[in-house]
C-alpha positions in Angstrom: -72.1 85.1 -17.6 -71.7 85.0 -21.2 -73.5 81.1 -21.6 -75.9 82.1 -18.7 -77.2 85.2 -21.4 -76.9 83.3 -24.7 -78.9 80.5 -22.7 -81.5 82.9 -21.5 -82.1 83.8 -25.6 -82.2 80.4 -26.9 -85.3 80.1 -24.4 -86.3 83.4 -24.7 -86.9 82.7 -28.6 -88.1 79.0 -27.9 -90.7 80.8 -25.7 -91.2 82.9 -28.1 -91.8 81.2 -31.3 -94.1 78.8 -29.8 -96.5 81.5 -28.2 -96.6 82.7 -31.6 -99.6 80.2 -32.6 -102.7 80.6 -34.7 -104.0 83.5 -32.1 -100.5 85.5 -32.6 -100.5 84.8 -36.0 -104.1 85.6 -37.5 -105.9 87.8 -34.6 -102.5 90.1 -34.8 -103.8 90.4 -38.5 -107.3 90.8 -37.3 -106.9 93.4 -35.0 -104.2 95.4 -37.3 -106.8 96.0 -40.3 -110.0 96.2 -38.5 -108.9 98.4 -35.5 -105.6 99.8 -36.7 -101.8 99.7 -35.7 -102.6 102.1 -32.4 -104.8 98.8 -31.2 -102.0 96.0 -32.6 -99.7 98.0 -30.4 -101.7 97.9 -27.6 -103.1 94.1 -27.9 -99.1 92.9 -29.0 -98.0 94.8 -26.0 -100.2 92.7 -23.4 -100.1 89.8 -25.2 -96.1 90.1 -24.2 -96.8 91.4 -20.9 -98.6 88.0 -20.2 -95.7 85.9 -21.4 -92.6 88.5 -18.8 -95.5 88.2 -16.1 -95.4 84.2 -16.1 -91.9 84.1 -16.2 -91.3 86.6 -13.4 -94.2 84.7 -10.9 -92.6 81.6 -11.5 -88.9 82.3 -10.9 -90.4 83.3 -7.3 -92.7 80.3 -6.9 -89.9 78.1 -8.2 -87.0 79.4 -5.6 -89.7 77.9 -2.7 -88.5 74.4 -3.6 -85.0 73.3 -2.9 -84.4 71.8 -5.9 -86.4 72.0 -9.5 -87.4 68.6 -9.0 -89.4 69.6 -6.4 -91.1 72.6 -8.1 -91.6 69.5 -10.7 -93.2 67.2 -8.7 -95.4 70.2 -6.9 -96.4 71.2 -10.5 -97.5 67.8 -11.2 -99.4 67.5 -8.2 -101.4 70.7 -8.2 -102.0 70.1 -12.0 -104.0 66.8 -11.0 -107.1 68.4 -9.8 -106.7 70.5 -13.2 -106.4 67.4 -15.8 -109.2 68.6 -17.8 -108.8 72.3 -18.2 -104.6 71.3 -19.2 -105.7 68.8 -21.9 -108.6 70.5 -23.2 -106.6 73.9 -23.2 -103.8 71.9 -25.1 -106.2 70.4 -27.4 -107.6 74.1 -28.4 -104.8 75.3 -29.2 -103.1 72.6 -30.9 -106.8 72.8 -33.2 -107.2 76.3 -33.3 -104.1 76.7 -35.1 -103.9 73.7 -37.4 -108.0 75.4 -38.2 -106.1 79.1 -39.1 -103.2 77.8 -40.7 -106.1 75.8 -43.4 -108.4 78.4 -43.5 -106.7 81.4 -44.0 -103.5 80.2 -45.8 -104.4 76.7 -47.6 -107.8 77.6 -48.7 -107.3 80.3 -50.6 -104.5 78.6 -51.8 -106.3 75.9 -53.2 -104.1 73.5 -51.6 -105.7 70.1 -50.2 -106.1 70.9 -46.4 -106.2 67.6 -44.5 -103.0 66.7 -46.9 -101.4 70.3 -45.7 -102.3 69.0 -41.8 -101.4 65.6 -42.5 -98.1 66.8 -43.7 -98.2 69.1 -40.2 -98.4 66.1 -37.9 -95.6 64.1 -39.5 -93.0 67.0 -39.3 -94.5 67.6 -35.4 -93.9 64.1 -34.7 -90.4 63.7 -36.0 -89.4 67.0 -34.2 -91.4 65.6 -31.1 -89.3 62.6 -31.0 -85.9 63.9 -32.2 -86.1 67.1 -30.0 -86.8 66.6 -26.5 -87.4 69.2 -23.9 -83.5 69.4 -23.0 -82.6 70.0 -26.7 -86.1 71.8 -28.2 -84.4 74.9 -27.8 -81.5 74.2 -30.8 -84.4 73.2 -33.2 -85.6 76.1 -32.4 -83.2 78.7 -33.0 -82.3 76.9 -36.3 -86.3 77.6 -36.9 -86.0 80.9 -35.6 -83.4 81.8 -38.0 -85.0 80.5 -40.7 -88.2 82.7 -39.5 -85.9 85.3 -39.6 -84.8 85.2 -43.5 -88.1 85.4 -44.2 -89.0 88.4 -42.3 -86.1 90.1 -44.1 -86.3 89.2 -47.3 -90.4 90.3 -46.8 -88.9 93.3 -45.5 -86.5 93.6 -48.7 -89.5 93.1 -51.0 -91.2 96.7 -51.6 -94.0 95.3 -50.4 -94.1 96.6 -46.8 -95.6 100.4 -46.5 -92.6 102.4 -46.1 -92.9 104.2 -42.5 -94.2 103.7 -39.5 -96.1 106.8 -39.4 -98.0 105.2 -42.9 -98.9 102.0 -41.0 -100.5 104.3 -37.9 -102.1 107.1 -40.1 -103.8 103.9 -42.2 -107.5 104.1 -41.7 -109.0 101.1 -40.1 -111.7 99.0 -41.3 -114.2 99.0 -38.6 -114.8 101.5 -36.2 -117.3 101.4 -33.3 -119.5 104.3 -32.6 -118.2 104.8 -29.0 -114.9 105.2 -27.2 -116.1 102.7 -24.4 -117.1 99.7 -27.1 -113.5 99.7 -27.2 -112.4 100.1 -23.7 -114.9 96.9 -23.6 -113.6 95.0 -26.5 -110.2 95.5 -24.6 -110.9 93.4 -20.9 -111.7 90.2 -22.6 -108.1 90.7 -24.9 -106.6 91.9 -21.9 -107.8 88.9 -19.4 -107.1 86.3 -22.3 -103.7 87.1 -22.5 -102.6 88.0 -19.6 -104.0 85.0 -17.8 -103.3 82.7 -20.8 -99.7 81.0 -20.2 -101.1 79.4 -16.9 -102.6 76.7 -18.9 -100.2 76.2 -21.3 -98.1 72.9 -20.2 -95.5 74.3 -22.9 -94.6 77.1 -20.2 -94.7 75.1 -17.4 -92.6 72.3 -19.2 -90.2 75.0 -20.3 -89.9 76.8 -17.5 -89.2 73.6 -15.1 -86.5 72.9 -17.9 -85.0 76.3 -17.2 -85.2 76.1 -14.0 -83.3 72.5 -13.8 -80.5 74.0 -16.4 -79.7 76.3 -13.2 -81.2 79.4 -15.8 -83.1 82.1 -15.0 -87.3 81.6 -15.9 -87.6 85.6 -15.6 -85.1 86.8 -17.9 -85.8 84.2 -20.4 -89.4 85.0 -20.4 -88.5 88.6 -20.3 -86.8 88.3 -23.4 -89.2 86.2 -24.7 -91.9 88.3 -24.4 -89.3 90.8 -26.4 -89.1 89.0 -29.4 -92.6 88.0 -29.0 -93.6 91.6 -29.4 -91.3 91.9 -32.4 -92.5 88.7 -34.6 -96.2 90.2 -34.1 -95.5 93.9 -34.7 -93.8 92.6 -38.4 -97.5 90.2 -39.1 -99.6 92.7 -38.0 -97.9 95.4 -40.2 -97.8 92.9 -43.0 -101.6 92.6 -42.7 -102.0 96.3 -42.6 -99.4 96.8 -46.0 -101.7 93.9 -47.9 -104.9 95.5 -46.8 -103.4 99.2 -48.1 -102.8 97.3 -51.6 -106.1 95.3 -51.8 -109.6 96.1 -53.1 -111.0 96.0 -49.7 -109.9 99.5 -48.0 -111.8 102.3 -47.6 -115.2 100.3 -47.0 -116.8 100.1 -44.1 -117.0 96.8 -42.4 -119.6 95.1 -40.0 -117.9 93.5 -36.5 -118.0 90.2 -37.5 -116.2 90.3 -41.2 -113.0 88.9 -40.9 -109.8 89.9 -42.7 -107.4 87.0 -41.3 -107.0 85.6 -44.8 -106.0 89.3 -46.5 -101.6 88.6 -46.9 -102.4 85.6 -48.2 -104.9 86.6 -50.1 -102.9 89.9 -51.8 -100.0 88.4 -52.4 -101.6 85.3 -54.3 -103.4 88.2 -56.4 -100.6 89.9 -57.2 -98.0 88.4 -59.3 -95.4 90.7 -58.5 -95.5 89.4 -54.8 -95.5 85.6 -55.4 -91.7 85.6 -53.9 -93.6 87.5 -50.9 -96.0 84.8 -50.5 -93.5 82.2 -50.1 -91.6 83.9 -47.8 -95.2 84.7 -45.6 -96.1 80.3 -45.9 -92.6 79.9 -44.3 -93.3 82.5 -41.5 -96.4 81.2 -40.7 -95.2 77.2 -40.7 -91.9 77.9 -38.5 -94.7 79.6 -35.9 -97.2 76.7 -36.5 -94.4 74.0 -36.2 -92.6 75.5 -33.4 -96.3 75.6 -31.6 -96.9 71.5 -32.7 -93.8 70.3 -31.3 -93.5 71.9 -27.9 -97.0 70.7 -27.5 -96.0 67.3 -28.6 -93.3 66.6 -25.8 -95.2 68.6 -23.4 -98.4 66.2 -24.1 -95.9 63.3 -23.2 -94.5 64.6 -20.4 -97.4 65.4 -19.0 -99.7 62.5 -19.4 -97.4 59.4 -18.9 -97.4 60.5 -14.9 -100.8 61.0 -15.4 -101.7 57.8 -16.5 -99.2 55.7 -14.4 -100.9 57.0 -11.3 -104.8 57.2 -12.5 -107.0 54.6 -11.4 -109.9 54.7 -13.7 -111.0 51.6 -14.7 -111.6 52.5 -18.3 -107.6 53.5 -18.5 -107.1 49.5 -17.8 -108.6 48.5 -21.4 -106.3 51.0 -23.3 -102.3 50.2 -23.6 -100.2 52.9 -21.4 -98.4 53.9 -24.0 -101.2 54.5 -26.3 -103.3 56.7 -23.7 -100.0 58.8 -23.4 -98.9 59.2 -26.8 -99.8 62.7 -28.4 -100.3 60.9 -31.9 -104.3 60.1 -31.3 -104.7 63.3 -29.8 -103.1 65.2 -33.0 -105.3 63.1 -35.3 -108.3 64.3 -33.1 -107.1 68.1 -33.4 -107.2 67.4 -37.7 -110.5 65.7 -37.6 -111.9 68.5 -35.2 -109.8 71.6 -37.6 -110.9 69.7 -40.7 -114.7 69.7 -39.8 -114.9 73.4 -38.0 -113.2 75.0 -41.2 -116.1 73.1 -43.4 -118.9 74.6 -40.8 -120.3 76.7 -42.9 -121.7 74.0 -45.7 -123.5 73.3 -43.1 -124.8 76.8 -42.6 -125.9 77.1 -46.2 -128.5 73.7 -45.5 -129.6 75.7 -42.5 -130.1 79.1 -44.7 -132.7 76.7 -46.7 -134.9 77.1 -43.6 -134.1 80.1 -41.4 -131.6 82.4 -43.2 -130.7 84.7 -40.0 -129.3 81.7 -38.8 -126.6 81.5 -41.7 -124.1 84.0 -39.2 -123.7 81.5 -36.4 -122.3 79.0 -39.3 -119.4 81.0 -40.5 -116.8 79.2 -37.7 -114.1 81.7 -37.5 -111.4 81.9 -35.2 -112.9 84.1 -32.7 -114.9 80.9 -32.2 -111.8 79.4 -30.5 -110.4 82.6 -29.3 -114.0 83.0 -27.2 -112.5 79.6 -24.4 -109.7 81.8 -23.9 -111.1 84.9 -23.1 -113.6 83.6 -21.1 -113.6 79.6 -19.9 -110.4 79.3 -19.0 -110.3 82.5 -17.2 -112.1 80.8 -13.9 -109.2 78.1 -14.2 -106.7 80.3 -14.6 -107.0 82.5 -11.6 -107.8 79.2 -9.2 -104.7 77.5 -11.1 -102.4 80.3 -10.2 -103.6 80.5 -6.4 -102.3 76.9 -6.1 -99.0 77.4 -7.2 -98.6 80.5 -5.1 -99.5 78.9 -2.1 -97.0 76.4 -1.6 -97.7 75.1 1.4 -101.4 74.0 1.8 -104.0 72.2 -0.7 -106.9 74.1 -1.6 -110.3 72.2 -2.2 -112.9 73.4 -4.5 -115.5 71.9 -6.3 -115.0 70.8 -10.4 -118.9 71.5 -11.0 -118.8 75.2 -10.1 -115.6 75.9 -12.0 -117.1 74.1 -15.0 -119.7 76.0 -14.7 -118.8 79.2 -13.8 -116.7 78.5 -17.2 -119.6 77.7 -19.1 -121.8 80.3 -18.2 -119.1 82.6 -19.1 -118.2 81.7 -22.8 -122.4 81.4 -23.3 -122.4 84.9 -22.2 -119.5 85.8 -24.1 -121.4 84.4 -27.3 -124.2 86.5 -27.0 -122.0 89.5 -26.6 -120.2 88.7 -29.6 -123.2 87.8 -32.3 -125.5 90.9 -31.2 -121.9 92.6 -31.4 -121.9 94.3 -27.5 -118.4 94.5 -26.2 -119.8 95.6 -23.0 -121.4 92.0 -22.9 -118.5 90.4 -23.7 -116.2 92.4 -21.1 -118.8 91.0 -18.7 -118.4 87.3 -19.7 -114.6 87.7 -19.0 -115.2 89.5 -15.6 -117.4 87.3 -13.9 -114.7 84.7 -13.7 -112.5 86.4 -12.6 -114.4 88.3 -10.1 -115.7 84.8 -8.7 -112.2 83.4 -8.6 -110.6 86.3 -6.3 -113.8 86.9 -4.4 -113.9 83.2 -3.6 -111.0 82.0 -3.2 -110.6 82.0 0.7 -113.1 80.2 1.1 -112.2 77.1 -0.9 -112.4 74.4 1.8 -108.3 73.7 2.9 -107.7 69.5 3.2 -105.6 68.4 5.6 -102.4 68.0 6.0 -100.0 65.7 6.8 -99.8 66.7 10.2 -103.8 66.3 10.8 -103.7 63.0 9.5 -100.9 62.0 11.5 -102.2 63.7 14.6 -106.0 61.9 14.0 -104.8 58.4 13.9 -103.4 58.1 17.3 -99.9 57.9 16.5 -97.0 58.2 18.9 -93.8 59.6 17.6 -90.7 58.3 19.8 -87.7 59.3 17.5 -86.5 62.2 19.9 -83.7 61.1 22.2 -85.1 62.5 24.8 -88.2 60.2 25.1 -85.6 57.1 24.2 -83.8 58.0 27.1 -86.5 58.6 30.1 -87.6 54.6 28.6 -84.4 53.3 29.3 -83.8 55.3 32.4 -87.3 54.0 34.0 -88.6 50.9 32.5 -91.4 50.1 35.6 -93.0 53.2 34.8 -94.3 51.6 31.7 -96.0 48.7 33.0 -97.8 51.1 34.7 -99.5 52.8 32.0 -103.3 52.0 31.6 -104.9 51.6 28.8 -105.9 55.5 29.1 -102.8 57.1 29.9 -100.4 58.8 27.5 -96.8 59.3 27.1 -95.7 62.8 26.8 -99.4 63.7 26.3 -99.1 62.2 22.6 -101.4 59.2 22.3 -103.4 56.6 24.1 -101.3 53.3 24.5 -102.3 50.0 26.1 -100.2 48.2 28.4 -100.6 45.2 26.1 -99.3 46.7 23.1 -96.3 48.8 25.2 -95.5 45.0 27.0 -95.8 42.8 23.3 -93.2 45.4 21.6 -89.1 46.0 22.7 -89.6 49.9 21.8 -86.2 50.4 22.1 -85.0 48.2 19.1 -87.9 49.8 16.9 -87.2 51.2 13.6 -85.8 54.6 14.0 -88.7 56.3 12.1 -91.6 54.0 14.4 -94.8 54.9 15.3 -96.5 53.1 18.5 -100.3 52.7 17.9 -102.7 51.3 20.5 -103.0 48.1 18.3 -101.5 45.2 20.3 -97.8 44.1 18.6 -98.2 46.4 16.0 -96.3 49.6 15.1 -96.1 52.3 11.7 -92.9 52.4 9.7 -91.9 53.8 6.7 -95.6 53.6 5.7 -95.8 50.1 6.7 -98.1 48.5 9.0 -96.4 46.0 10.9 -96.9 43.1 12.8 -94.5 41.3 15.5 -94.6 38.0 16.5 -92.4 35.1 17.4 -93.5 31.5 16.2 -93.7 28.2 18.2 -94.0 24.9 18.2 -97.7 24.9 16.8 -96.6 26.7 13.9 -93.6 23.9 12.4 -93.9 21.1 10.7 -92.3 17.3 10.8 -89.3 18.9 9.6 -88.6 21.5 12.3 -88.9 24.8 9.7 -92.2 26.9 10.0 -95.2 25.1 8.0 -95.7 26.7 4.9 -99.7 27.3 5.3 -98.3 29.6 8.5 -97.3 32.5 6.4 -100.9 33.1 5.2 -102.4 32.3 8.5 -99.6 35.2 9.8 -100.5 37.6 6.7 -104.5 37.1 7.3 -103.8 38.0 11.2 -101.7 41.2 10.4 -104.6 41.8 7.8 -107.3 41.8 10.4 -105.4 44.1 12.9 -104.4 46.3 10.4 -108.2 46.9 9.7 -108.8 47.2 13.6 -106.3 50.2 13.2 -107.6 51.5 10.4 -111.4 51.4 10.8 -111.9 50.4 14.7 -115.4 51.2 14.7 -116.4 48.6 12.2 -119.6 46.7 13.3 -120.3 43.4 11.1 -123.8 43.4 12.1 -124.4 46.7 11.2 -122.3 47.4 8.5 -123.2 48.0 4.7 -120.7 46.2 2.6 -118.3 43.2 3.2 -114.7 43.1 2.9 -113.7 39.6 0.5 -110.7 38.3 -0.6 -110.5 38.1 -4.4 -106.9 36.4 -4.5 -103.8 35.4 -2.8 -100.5 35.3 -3.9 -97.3 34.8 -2.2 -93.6 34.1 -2.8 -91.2 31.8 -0.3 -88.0 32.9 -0.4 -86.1 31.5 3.0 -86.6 29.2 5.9 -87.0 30.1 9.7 -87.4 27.9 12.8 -89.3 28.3 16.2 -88.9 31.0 18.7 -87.1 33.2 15.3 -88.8 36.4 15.3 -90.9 37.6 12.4 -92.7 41.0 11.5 -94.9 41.1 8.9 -95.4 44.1 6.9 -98.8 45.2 5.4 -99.5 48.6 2.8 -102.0 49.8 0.1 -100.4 48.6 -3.4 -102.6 50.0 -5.8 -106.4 50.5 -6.1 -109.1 51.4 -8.8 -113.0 51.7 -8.2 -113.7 48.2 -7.6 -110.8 46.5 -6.0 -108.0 47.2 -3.3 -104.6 45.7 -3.2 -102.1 44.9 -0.5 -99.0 44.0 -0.6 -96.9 42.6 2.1 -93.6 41.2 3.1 -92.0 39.3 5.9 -88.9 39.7 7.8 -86.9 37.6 10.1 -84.9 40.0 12.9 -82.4 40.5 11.1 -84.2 42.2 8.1 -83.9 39.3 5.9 -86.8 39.0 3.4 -88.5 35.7 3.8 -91.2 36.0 1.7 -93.8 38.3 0.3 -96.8 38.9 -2.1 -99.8 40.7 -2.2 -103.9 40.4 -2.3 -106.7 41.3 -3.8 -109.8 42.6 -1.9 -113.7 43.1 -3.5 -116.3 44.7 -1.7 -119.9 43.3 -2.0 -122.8 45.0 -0.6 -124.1 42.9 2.8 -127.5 42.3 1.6 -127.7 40.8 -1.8 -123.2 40.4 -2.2 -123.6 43.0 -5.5 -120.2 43.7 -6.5 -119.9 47.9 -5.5 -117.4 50.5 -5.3 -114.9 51.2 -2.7 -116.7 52.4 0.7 -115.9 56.0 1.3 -115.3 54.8 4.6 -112.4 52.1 3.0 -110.6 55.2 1.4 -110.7 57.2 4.1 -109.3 54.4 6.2 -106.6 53.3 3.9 -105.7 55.9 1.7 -102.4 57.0 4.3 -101.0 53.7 3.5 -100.9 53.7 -0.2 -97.3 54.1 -0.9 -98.5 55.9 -4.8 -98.3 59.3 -2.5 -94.5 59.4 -2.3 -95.1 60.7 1.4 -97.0 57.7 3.1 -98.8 59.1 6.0 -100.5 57.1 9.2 
């Protein structure tokens, strides 16, 4: 009981510290000074709500899976029609951060940014690599610790305001001239937060991790969420002591001024407070490194599955390992940080011309904040639909989310520069709105059992069916080719007569092809050579085995796509290579099958590999193909017919759960 607890706060301040990124670290401060500590209550208290709420949903979703492998695997799966929103989520807030952390701490510093982020990325990837999922949560708490000696020896420092009832009787620094502007201002924060964990692949890492430690996801976001609240209660009363003791309070301040930079800011100022300062660069690069890591071995963990099982051609002319390694990707979140923090040179060319435009150049974090509270709200909502529903796939369509998305973070932009909250409470609604108002109707794919049930497939594993076969054998050569056995499928005599169904595989599945059954995902082939098919030497000729292999091929495409017409049809099938392997010798009348599936495929080409077995399971050789498609009027090289996917896509053994 005691380890399960002490467990449940390791990941509870794991969770905790890395949620605690440039958004918890410099909006906190935002919304302290400009609003007051009655609104950093309120906007800390849902931030945490968000975090419990993720935890508790997924400790329900999670126990549907018998094991957390499973929930694993069913994450990964869902999360493949949601590649982009993940990664460009990721890549926000990985950016977003490293663009606070410079702006509001090493700029007014006078410290050399891109060294300061340079220096971010090398500590990331050495934690990255040293600290893996299984043992993040020790770095961690070593890091929280550390976190923690600041925070007191801030607190020690005399330069915190003295009560609470100081920091919540401190005027604030804007106020707006209606109670609703802030009931406004409130839904986007609210939505944001509450909805923002979904996309985070640091929760869903962490909380499959828990999950597999036999913890509990619920109680260690719970507690999460706890210290969570804490850590941001201390920097947004920080931010208000600073702004008590600076030249700034008591003005009045337009909606868009930001005060993100003020601890750093005072303190610097301030001689007295240096020690203070030091202590507030440490809190803020435990937060920042405790964000870059878990995002670092979440980045891994969730791409190399991604890009072992993509097909895009373009994937093929980049090394795996350099498509799945988080380093590019960091150097991309610098470059982007680096160039958003500099916006506003730009903004002073642009004043040259049209000085109204000089606003719209002064890139702040609410810049960043505006995907969250908006964009990603759409995904979010469709996102967390999947996972709840455990057993079906949903459909929707990748256009309308996008833009749904996009029309929501323009609107969201307008509502923010012509400073209407009511605008900007809209921008988050209409996602979410269009999300739960639409989301029984997202078209459902089908399952395994309609694809099984559409291919004419005859299941004859129950005993019962084994037994009325081998009770009355002459009631299958009466079967024509339009009858059905137990109402299942239609069979031909031929194909009933070329087969012994009782020595099939256990897991066989009789089609109407003649000789020719499913298994394990296979298509396979039966046949018995002769004569005709030996050489001088009495073994089987060796040219046989591709004659045998081209035969299977053929029927396995009369299965697969039986209403095929050469003469009308708009693309041709061609072979593009042929490999195969001899491993034993067989003789006449020695029983063969030959066993055909879907090896891999991309946008241009198909292959198929196969293998063939004597009867007593023996391998005797094997290899694989390579098949183009050409269009059947001028033999341009095209795509993969719709119609070829369709067909084929059941017996391509990259779904762990081969269908036929």
């Amino acid at each position: 009981m005691l380890a399960r607890f002490f467990n449940n706060v390791l990941w509870g301040n794991s969770i905790a510290l890395a949620w605690t990124w440039g958004i918890g670290l410099f909006f906190s401060v935002q919304m302290a000074v400009q609003y007051g500590f009655t609104a950093l209550v309120a906007y800390v208290t849902v931030n945490a709500l968000g975090l419990a709420l993720f935890g508790i949903v997924n400790e329900f979703i999670a126990k549907k899976y018998k094991t957390a492998e499973d929930y694993e695997r069913a994450f990964l799966k869902k999360a493949q029609n949601f590649k982009f929103p993940f990664f460009f989520y990721q890549f926000v807030a990985i950016t977003l951060t490293l663009f606070a952390c410079l702006k509001y701490v090493t700029l007014p510093l006078g410290i050399l940014s891109f060294l300061v982020a340079v220096m971010f990325i090398g500590s990331t990837i050495f934690l990255g690599e040293e600290f893996k999922i299984d043992r993040i949560k020790y770095s961690h708490a070593f890091l929280g610790l550390v976190m923690l000696g600041a925070v007191i020896y801030i607190l020690n420092s005399g330069f915190m305001l003295s009560s609470v009832q100081d920091l919540f009787s401190l005027q604030a620094a804007f106020h707006f001239n209606h109670d609703i502007d802030y009931v406004a201002l409130a839904v986007p924060i609210a939505l944001g937060f509450l909805f923002g964990p979904w996309l985070d692949l640091q929760h869903w890492q962490r909380a499959i991790q828990i999950r597999k430690e036999g913890g509990s996801i619920a109680k260690s976001y719970i507690t999460g969420g706890l210290i969570f609240w804490c850590v941001l209660i201390f920097d947004g009363a920080l931010a208000i002591s600073a702004y008590a003791q600076s030249p700034l309070y008591g003005f009045e301040y337009s909606f868009l001024d930001s005060f993100k930079s003020i601890i750093t800011d005072v303190t610097h100022s301030m001689s007295a407070f240096h020690g203070v300062l030091n202590a507030y660069v440490v809190f803020v690069c435990v937060a920042s490194l405790t964000t870059f890591d878990s995002g670092y071995i979440a980045f891994q963990w969730f791409t190399e599955p991604q890009v072992k099982d993509s097909k895009s051609i373009l994937l093929t002319f980049f090394p795996p390992k350099l498509v799945s390694s988080p380093i590019p990707w960091f150097f991309l979140c610098i470059v982007t940080a680096t160039i958003t923090m500099h916006f506003a040179e730009v903004g002073k060319f642009v004043e040259i011309f049209d000085d109204t435009l000089v606003k719209f150049f002064r890139f702040e974090l609410e810049y960043y904040l505006a995907f969250y509270a908006s964009f990603f709200i759409m995904y979010e909502v469709t996102f967390i639909r999947c996972m709840l529903n455990t057993r079906e796939e949903k459909s929707y369509s990748v256009l309308k989310l996008f833009s749904t998305g996009l029309c929501s973070i323009s609107i969201f932009g307008i509502g923010y520069f012509s400073q209407h909250t009511i605008v900007m409470a809209f921008a988050s609604l209409v996602p979410l709105v269009y999300g739960v108002m639409t989301s029984d109707s997202f078209g459902q794919s089908e399952s395994k059992a309609d694809i099984e049930d559409s291919s004419s497939v005859l299941r004859i594993t129950d005993s019962q069916v084994l037994s009325s076969i081998t009770a009355e054998p002459q009631a299958l050569s009466s079967l024509d080719g339009k009858s059905s056995l137990l109402g299942s499928s239609n069979i031909s005599t031929e194909s009933i007569n070329a087969l012994n169904v009782l020595n099939l595989p256990a897991d066989a599945k009789l089609i109407s092809t003649s000789s020719c059954y499913i298994s394990d995902g296979f298509f396979v082939h039966e046949m018995t050579p002769t004569y005709q098919d030996t050489n001088s030497v009495g073994n089987v000729y060796f040219a046989m085995y591709t004659l045998w292999v081209g035969k299977t091929r053929e029927l396995f495409f009369l299965h697969t796509m039986p209403d095929f017409d050469l003469e009308t049809t708009d693309f041709l099938i061609l072979t593009r290579s042929f490999n195969h392997k001899y491993l034993r010798e067989i003789k006449e009348f020695e029983s063969v099958s030959i066993h055909l599936r879907i090896k891999d495929y991309n946008r241009k080409f198909v292959t198929i590999e196969h293998k063939i077995l004597n009867k007593d399971k023996q391998l005797i050789g094997k290899g694989d193909q390579s098949l183009m498609f050409v269009d059947s009027k001028n033999y341009a090289l095209i795509d993969i017919p719709n119609q070829v996917m369709e067909a084929h896509l059941p017996f391509y053994y990259g779904d762990k759960s081969p269908k036929a």
